[in-house]
C-alpha positions as CSV (number, residue, x, y, z in Angstrom):
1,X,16.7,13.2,12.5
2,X,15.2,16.4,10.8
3,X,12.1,18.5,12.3
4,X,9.2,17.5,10.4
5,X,8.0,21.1,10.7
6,X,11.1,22.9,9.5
7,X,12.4,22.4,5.6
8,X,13.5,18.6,5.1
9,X,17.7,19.8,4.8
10,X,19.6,23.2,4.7
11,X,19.6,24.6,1.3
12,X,23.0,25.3,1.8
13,X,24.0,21.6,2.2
14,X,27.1,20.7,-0.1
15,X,25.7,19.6,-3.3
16,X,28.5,17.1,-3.7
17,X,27.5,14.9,-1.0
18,X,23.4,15.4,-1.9
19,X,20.6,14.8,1.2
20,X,16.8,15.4,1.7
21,X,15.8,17.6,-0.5
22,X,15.3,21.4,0.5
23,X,11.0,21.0,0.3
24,X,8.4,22.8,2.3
25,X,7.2,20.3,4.2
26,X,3.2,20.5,2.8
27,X,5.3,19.8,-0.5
28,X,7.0,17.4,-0.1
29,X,4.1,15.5,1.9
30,X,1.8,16.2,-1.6
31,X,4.9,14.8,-3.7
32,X,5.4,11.8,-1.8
33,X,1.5,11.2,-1.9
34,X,1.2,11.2,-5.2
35,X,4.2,9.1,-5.8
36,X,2.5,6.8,-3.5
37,X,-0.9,6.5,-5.0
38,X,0.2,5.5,-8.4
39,X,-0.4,1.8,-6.9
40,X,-3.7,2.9,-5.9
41,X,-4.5,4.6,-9.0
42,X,-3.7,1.3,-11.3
43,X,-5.7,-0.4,-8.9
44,X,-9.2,1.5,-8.4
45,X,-9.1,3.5,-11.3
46,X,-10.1,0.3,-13.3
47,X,-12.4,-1.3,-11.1
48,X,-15.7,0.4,-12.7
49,X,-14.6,-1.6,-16.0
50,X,-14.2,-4.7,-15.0
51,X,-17.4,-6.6,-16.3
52,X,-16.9,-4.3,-19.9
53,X,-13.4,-5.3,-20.1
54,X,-14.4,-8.9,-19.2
55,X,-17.7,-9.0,-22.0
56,X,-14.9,-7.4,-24.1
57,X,-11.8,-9.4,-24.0
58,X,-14.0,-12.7,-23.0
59,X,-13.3,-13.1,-19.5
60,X,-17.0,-12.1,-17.7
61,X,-16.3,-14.8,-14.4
62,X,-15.9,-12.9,-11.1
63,X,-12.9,-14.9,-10.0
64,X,-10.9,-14.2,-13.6
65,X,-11.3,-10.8,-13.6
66,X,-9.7,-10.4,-9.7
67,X,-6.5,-11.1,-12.0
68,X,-6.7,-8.2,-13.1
69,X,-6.1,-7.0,-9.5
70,X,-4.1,-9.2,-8.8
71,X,-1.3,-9.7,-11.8
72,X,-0.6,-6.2,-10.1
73,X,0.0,-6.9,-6.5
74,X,1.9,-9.8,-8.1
75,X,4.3,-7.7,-9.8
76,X,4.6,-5.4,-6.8
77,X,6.0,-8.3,-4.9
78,X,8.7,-9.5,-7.2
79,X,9.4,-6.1,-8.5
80,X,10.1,-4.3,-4.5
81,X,13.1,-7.5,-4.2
82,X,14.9,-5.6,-7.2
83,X,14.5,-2.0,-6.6
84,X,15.4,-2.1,-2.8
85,X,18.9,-3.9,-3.2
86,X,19.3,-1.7,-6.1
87,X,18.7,1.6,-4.2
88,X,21.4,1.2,-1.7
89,X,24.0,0.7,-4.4
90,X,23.2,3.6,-6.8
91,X,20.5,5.7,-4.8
92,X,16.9,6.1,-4.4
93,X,16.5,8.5,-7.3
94,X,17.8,6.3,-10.4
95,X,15.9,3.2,-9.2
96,X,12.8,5.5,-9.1
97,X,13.0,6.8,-12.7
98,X,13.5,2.9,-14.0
99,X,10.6,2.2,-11.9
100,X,8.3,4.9,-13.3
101,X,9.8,3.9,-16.9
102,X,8.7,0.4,-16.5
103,X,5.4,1.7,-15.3
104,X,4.6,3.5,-17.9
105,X,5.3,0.9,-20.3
106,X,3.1,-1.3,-18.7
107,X,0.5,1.1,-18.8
108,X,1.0,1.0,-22.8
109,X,0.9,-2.6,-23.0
110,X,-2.5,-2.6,-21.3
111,X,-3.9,0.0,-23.2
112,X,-3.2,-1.6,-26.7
113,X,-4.3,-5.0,-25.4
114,X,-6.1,-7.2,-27.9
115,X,-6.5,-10.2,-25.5
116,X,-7.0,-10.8,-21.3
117,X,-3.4,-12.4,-21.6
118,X,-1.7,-9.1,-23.1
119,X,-3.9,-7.2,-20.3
120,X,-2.7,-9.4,-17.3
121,X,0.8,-8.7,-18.8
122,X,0.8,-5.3,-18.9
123,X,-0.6,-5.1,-15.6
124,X,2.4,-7.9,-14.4
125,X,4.7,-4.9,-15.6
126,X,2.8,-2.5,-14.1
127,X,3.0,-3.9,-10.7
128,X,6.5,-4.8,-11.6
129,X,7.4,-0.8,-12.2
130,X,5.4,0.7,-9.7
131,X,7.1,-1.2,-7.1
132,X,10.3,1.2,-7.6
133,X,8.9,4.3,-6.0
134,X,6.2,2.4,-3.7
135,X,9.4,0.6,-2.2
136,X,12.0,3.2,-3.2
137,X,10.0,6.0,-1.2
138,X,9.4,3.9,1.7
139,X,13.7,4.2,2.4
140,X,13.6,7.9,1.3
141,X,11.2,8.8,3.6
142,X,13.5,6.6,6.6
143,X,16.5,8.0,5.3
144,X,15.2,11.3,6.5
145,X,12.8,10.0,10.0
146,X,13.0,7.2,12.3
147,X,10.3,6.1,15.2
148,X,7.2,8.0,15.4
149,X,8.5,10.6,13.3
150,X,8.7,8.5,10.3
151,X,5.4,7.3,11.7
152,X,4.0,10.5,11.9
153,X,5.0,11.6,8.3
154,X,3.7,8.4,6.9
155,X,0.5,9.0,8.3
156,X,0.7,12.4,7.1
157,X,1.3,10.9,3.4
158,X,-1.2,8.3,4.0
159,X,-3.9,10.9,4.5
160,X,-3.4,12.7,1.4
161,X,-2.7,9.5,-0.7
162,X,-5.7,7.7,0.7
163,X,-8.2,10.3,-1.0
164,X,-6.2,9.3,-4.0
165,X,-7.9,5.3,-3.8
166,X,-11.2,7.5,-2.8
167,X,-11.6,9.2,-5.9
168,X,-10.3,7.1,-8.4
169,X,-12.9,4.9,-9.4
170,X,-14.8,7.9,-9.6
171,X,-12.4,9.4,-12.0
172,X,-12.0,6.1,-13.6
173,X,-15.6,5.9,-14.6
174,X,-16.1,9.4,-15.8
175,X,-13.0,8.8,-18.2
176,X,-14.5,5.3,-19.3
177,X,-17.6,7.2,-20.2
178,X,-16.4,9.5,-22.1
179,X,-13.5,7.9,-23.9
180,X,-13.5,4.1,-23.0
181,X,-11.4,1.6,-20.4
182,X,-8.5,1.7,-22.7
183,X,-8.1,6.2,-21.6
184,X,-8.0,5.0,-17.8
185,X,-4.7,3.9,-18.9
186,X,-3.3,6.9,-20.4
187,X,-4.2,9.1,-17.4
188,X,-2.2,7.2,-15.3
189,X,0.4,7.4,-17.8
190,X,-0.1,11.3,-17.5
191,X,-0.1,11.6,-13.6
192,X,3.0,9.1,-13.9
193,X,4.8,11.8,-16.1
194,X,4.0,14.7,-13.8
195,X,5.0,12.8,-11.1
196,X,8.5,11.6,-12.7
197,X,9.3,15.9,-13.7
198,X,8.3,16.9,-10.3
199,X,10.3,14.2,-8.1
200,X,13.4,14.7,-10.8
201,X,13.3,18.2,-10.7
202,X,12.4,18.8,-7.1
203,X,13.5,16.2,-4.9
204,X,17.5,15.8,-4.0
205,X,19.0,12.1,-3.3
206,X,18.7,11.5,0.0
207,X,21.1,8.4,0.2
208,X,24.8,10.1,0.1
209,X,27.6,8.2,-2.1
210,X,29.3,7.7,0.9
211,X,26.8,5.8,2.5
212,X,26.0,3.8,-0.5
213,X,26.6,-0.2,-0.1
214,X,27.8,-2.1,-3.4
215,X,25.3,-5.3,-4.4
216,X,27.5,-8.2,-3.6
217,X,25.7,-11.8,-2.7
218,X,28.0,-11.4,0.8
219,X,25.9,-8.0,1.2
220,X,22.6,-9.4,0.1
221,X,22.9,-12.5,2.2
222,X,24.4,-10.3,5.0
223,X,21.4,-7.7,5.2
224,X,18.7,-10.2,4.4
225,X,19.9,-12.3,7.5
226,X,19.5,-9.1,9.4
227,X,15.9,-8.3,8.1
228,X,14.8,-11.8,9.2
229,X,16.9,-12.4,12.3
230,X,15.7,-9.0,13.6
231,X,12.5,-9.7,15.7
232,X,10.3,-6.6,15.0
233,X,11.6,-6.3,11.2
234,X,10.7,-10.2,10.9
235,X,7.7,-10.0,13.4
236,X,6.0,-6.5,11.9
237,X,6.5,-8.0,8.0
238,X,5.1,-10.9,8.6
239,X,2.0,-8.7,10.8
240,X,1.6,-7.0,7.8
241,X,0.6,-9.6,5.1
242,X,-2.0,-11.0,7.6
243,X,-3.3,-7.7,8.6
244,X,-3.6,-6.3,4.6
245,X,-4.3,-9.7,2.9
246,X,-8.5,-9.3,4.0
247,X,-8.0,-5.6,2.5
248,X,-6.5,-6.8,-1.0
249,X,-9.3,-9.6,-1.4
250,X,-12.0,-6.7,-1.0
251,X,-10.4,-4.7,-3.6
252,X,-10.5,-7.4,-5.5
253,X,-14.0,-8.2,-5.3
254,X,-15.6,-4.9,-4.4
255,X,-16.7,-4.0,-8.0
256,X,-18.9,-7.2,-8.4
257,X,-19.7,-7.0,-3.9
258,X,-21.4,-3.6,-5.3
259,X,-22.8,-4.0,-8.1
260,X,-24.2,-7.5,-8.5
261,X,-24.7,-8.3,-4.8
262,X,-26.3,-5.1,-3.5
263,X,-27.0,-4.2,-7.3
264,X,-25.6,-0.1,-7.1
265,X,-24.7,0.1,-10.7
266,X,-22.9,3.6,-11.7
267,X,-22.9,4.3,-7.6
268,X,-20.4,1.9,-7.3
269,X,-17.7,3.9,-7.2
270,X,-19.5,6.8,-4.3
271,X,-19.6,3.8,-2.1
272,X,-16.3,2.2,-2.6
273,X,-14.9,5.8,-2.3
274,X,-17.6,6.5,1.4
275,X,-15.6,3.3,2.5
276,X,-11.7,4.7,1.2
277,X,-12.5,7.9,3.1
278,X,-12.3,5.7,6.5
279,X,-9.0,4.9,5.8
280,X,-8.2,8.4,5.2
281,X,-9.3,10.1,8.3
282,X,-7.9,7.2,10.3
283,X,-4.2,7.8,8.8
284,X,-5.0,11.7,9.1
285,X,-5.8,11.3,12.8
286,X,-2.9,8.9,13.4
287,X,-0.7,11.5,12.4
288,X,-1.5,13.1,15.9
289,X,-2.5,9.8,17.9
290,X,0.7,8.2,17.2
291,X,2.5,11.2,19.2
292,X,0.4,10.4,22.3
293,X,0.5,6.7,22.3
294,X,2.7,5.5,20.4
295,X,2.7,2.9,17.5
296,X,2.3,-0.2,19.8
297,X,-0.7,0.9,21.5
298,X,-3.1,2.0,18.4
299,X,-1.5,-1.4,16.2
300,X,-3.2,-3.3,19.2
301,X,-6.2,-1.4,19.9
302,X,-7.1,-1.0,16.1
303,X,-6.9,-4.9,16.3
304,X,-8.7,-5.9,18.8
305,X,-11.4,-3.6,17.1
306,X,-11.0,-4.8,13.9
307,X,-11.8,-8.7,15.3
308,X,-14.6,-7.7,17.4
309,X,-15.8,-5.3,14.0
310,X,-15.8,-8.4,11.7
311,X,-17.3,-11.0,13.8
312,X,-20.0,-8.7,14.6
313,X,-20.4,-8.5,11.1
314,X,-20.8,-12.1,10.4
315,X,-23.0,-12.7,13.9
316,X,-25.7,-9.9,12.5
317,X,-25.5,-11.0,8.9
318,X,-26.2,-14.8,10.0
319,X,-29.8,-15.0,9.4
320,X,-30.0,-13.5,6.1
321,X,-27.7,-15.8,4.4
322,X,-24.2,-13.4,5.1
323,X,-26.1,-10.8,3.5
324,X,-26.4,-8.1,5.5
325,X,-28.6,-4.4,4.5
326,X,-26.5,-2.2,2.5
327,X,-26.8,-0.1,5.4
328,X,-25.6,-2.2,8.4
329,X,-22.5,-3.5,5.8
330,X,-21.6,0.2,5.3
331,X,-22.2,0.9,9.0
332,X,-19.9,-2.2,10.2
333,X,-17.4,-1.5,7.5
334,X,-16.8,1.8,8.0
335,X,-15.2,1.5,11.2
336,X,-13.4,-1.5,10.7
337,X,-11.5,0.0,7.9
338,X,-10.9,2.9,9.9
339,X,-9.0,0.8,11.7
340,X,-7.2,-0.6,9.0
341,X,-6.3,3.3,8.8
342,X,-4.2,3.1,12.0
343,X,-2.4,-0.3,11.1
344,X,-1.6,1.2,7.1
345,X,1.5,3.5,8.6
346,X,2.1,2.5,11.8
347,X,3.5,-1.7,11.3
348,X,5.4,-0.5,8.6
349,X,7.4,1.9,10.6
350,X,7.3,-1.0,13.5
351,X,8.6,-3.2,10.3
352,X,11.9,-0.4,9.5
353,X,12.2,1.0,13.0
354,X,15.7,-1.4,13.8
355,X,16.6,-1.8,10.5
356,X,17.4,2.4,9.5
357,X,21.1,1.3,8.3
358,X,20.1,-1.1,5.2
359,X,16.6,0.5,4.9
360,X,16.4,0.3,1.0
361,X,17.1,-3.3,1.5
362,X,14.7,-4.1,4.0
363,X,12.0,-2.2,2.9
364,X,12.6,-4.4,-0.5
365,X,11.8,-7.6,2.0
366,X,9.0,-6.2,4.4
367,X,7.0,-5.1,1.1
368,X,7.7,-8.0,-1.3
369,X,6.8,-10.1,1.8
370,X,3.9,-8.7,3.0
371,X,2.7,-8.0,-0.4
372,X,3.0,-11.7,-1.5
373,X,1.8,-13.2,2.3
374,X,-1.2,-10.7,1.5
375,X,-1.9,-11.8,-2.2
376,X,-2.0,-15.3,-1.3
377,X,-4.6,-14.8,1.4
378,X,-6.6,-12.5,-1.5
379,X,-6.3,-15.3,-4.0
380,X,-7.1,-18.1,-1.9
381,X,-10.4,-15.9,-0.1
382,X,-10.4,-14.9,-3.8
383,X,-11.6,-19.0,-4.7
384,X,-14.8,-19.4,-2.2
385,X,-16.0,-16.2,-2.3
386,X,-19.5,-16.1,-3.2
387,X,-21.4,-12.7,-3.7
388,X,-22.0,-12.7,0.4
389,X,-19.6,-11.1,3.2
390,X,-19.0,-14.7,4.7
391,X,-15.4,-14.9,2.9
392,X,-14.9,-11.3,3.5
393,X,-15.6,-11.0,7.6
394,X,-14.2,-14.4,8.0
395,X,-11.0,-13.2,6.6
396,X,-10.6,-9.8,8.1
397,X,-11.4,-11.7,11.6
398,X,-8.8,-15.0,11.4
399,X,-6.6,-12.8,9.6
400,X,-7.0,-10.1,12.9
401,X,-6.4,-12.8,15.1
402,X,-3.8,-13.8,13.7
403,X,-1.6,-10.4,13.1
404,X,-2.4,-9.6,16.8
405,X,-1.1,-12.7,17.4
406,X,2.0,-12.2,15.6
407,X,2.1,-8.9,17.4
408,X,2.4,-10.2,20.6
409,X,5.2,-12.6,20.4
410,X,7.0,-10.1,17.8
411,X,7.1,-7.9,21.2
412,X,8.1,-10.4,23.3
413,X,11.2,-11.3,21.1
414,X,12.1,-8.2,20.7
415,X,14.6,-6.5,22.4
416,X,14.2,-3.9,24.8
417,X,15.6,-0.3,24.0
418,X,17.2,1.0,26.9
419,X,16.9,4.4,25.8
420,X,13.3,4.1,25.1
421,X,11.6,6.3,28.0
422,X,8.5,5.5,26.6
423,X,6.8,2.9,24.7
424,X,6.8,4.0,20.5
């Protein structure tokens, strides 16, 4: 396991049998980040747009134009089943650049888009691309950390790529201003390309030849039966499409939440990023809490807040019809996706933290999992929401329940470490 504080591998390592890459750490953080928040930048870059894009391509309804959000989480999920397999038989690198090439096309495809079908396609391949580096980064980063370290540096990451999500409908609707919906497009295209030069140029494989495993279906069969016969890899996955499913369905409906319910207009995207920020300083702060407590601890705590958060939420907003102030929303959300924060890096490192010697492979399941558990509880919320918080709070609170829940018997499976002289 490397020092998270020293460089991430001895320059001097023998180039034939390539590792980590020789990075400062603050740079390799900031690369990783920015890989990272490519998702997030397809995603809330576009929000702003939605009801132009839906006047302009003839899809105005609410429910049609969450496709938009979703076709890419969609892709995502199919996509992160190729690219993980795929990794531990040529390395991480070569599955990132087909990734980023995909992307990009995608990107394309939606920016020339004469109908919603050629949109929803391009964003299909979008999702489908993008899910190289979102997986492909997940198994670089374990290659290199394990436990709370990899904890630690994924909440390190997650606190510079959440200001990404922040931001970018911000930026999105300063570029739609000046140059229309179609330029969002071509700016992620752009940050796509300067992320592609600077991960080729910069960042060395990390998976060694040696320790590369050929695709066959007795491998694939053989490392998928470990990812769900292994209690916390099983138990953590499956924690983490309950636990990010509410999250997904307010992306998905945030724009028109904002805009038509509580009627902000072009301060949409200031609130959605006041909101974002909570995530941010949660994963920043985790970076340190996870040292002192461990994963297990905060993934409970942050749920049990989360529940109490949301029903709350849905207790105070009773009376006027599950609308609640502007103010009380913002002061009840706020919180309750700082929690989400907390769960972002920590049940994903629960999710790798036995399964470090086929982690391309099972980071392919735990995302394409948890991605599709979590799309399916965004589409389905997605079909009775209603302009109100009632679909919203209800979600985030069943869907708490549940994943603590999940938690609970996931640590009663799993087996003990006798090493372990403290609980992670």
């Amino acid at each position: 396991m490397i020092d998270s504080k020293d460089k991430m591998s001895d320059p001097q390592a023998d180039k034939s049998e390539p590792t980590a890459a020789s990075l400062p750490f603050v740079e390799f953080v900031v690369l990783m980040a920015l890989m990272m928040s490519l998702v997030a930048l397809s995603t809330d870059a576009i929000l702003p747009s939605l009801d132009i894009i839906g006047h302009e391509l003839g899809h105005s309804d609410p429910q049609q134009l969450q496709q938009v959000i979703t076709a890419l989480f969609a892709g995502l999920a199919v996509g992160q089943l190729v690219y993980g397999p795929l990794s531990d038989q040529i390395g991480r690198k070569k599955c990132i650049y087909l990734g980023l090439a995909l992307f990009v096309i995608g990107n394309l495809l939606s920016w020339s888009s004469t109908s919603f079908s050629q949109l929803l396609i391009g964003r299909l391949l979008q999702g489908f691309g993008v899910a190289g580096p979102r997986i492909i980064l997940m198994a670089l980063i374990r290659d290199m950390f394990q436990g709370r370290a990899m904890a630690r540096i994924m909440s390190f990451i997650m606190g510079v790529f959440i200001f990404v999500p922040a931001i970018a409908p911000i930026i999105g609707q300063f570029i739609a201003h000046l140059a229309g919906w179609r330029a969002v497009f071509l700016f992620v295209v752009f940050l796509a390309c300067v992320a592609w030069i600077w991960f080729g140029i910069r960042q060395r494989e990390t998976l060694p030849a040696s320790k590369r495993v050929r695709v066959t279906p007795s491998s694939l069969w053989n490392g998928t039966r470990r990812v769900f016969t292994t209690p916390s890899c099983f138990g953590y996955m499956i924690a983490a499409g309950f636990a990010f499913g509410p999250f997904m369905f307010y992306i998905s409906t945030a724009q028109d939440l904002f805009q038509t319910t509580y009627a902000v207009g072009e301060r949409f995207p200031f609130f959605f990023a006041g909101l974002a920020l909570s995530v941010g300083l949660a994963s920043f702060l985790n970076s340190k809490l996870v040292m002192t407590f461990g994963m297990r601890k905060l993934v409970n705590a942050a749920l049990m807040t989360l529940i109490c958060l949301s029903s709350l939420a849905l207790i105070l907003s009773y009376q006027s019809g599950f609308v609640p102030p502007l103010w009380l929303f913002l002061m009840l959300f706020s919180p309750l996706f700082f929690c989400m924060g907390l769960l972002f890096g920590n049940i994903n490192a629960l999710a790798m933290e036995d399964v470090g010697q086929i982690a391309g492979l099972a980071s392919a399941w735990i995302g394409a999992v948890s991605t599709g558990l979590a799309m399916t509880i965004a589409t389905l919320m997605g079909q009775v929401y209603d302009g109100t918080i009632l679909a919203l709070g209800g979600a985030f609170m069943i869907s708490g329940l549940t994943t603590l829940l999940v938690v609970q018997i996931t640590e009663r499976l799993r087996a003990p470490k006798s090493d372990e002289a403290m609980p992670v």
